[in-house]
Every structure is written in C-alpha cells, then in structure tokens.
N, C-alpha and C positions, 0 to 999 in steps of 0.2 A: 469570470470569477477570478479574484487573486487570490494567494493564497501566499503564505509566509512562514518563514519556519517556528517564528514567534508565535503563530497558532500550533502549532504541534509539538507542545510541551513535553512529551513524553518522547520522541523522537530528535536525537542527538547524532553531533559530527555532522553538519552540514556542509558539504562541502561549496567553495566558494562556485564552482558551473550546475549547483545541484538543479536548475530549474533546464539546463540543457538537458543532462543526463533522462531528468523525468521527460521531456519533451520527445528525446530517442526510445523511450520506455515504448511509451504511449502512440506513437510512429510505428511504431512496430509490431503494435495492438489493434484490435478493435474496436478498443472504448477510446472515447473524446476526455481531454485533457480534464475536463471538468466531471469526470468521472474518478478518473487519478485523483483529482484531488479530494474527490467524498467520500474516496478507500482511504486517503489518508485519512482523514478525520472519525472516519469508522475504528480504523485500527485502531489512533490516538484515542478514544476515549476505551477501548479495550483495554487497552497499556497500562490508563490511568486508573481503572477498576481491581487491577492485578497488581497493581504498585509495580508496574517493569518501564522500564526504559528501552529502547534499541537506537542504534545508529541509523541514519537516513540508508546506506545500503544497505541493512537488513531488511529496511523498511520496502526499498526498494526491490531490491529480489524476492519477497515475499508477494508483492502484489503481481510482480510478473509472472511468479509463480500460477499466481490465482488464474491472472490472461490468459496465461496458457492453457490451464486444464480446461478452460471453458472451450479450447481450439481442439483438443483432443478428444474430452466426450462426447462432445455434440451437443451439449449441456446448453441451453443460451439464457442469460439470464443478466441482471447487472452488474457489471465489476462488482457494485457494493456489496450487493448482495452473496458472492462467491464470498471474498473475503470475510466477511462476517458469518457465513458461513463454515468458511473454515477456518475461523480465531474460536468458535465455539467447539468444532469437533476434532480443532488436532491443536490450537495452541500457536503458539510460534516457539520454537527452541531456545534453551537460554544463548546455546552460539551458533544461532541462526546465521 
C-alpha cells in the first residue's frame, strides 16, 4: 500500500525523510507499515470531523504513543483500532 501526504489533508509539515522516520516508527513497533498507514488515515478523517490540523510529528508521536500502550497493557488489538480508540476518549492536544 502507498500512501502520500496528499492523502492526509489534515496532517501538515511533512518533512522531506517523513517516509523514513515512519519506517523507524514502525521498526520499532509491532504493527506492519500498512497498519501505520490506516492509523493515519483513522486519525485524518478524525482531524477532519473536528476541523483540527497537526503536523506529521504530532501525528507521529501520537500513533507511537498508541504502539506502545498496547506493549505496556497487554492490551493486543489493532494499531487502528487503539488509536481510534483513543482520538474518541482523550482527543489529541491542541500542542500535542
């Protein structure tokens, strides 16, 4: 699956190595790339519901966020699903 920052309208500041960075994300995780990329488009259409914007690092550190509490509780479930999980019961910060 590809994935472009032109799909995620609501997510801004790309930086020019953003597909490494996410690659180190995700290396580093448990979910397969192709997960990363359906937490983004989860959270992007959250963003677009809320009329919010974030930068691709927020974007980023949010979904690592999510990776990891699923390493900590024992919780196992899908990326997607963590994140939407929790864009519905905590939100993202305005300076996330």
């Amino acid at each position: 699956m590809s994935l472009k920052p032109s799909d995620l309208d609501t997510i801004k500041d790309f930086p020019q190595n953003w597909e490494a960075l996410l690659m180190r994300e995700c290396d580093e995780s448990d979910y397969t790339l192709d997960a990363w990329h359906e937490s983004l488009k989860v959270m992007n259409i959250w963003l677009t519901e809320q009329g919010r914007t974030i930068s691709f690092e927020q974007a980023l550190s949010y979904l690592d966020c999510c990776a990891q509490s699923e390493r900590l509780s024992g919780y196992q479930s899908t990326l997607t699903t963590i994140v939407a999980e929790m864009l519905d019961k905590h939100g993202i910060q305005e300076n996330a």
